[in-house]
N, C-alpha and C positions, 0 to 999 in steps of 0.2 A: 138406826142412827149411829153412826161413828163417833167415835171419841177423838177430839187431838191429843194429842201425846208431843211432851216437850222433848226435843233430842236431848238427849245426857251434852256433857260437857266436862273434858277432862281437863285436869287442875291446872295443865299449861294455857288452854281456851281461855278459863273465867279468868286468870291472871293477865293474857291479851284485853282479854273485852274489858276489865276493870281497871287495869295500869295498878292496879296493886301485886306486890311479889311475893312469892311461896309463903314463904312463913306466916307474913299476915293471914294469906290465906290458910293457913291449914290450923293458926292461930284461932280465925274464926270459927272454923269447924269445931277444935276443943272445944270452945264457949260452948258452944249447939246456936251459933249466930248463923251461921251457914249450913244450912243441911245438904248431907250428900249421901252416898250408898258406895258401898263395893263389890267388884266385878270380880272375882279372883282377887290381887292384889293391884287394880285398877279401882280410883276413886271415882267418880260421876257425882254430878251436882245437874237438876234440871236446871232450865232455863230461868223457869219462874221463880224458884228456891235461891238462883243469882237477884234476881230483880225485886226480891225481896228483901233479901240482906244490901243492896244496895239502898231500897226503902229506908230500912233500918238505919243506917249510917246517916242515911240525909235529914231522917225524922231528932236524931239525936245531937245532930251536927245543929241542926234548925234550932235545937233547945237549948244550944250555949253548954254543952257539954259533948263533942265528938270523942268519940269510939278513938281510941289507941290501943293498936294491937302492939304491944310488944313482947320481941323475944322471946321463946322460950326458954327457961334457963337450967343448964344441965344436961343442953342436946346436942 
């Protein structure tokens, strides 16, 4: 029996597929809201680990409290 395996996705991909921009995104990853892995100096995020954290924003957003990523500051 084979396994599926989700294609990685690099940080410019999930910022297309979500319309949210870098920082949010890399934003999230600090938190640990978005899990990803590194390649070398190449980041990857599964697909599912996308679909998750988008869960996450909509389950919180649903609660009368949404997620704001902002800014790093001192970067």
């Amino acid at each position: 029996m084979s396994r599926k395996i989700d294609p990685p996705l690099t940080i410019d991909e999930i910022a297309s597929i979500t319309k949210q921009g870098r920082p949010s995104i890399y934003r999230a990853i600090d938190l640990g809201h978005l899990k990803t892995y590194l390649v070398g100096r190449r980041r990857f995020a599964r697909e599912s680990a996308v679909e998750a954290w988008i869960d996450k924003m909509e389950k919180q957003s649903d609660a009368g409290a949404p997620i704001v990523y902002r800014p790093r500051v001192g970067v």
